[in-house]
C-alpha positions in Angstrom: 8.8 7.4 -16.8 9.2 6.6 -20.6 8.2 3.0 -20.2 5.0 4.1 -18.4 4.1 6.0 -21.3 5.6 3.7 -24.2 3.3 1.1 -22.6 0.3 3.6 -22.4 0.6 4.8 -25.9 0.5 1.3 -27.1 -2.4 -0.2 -24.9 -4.5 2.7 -23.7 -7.4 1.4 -25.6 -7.3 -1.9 -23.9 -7.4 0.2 -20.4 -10.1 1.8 -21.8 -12.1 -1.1 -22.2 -10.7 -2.9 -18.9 -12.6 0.1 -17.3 -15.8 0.6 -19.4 -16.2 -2.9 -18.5 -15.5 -2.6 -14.4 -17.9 0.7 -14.7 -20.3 -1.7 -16.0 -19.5 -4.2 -13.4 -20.1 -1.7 -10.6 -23.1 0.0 -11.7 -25.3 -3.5 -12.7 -23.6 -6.2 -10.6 -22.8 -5.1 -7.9 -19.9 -2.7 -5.9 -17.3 -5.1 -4.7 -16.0 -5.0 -8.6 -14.8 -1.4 -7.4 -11.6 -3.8 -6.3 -10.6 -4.3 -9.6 -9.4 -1.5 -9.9 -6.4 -1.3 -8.1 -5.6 -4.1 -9.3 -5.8 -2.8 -12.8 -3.5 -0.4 -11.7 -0.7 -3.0 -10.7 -0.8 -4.8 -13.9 -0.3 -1.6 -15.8 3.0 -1.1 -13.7 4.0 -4.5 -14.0 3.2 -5.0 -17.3 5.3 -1.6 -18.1 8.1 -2.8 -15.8 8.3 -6.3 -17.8 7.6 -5.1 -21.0 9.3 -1.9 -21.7 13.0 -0.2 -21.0 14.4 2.8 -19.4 14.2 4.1 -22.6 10.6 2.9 -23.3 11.8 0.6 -26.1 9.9 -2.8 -26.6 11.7 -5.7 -24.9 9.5 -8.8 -25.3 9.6 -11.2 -28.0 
C-alpha cells in the first residue's frame, strides 16, 4: 500500500488533470470517453507497481 500512495503523493495533480480532462470529454464529446476511466485506473496501478517499492521508495532511473 505504500507504493500506491508514494506514487499518489507524487502525481496526484497529473490524475487530476487526466480527469478534468475525461469530465470534459464526456460532458462535450460524447459518453463513450466514460471508458477511459478504467483504464486510468490500471495505469495508476501499473505505474505504482513499476515505479515504486514495497516500501514506496523511487526505483526508476
Amino acid at each position: 500500500m505504500k507504493r500506491y500512495k508514494a506514487f499518489l503523493k507524487e502525481t496526484w495533480w497529473l490524475w487530476c488533470i487526466y480527469l478534468v480532462a475525461t469530465l470534459m470529454l464526456v460532458l462535450f464529446v460524447h459518453k463513450i470517453f466514460l471508458a477511459i476511466i478504467p483504464m486510468m485506473v490500471v495505469n495508476f496501478f501499473y505505474f505504482a507497481l513499476v515505479r515504486y517499492d514495497d516500501d514506496g521508495n523511487f526505483i526508476g532511473a
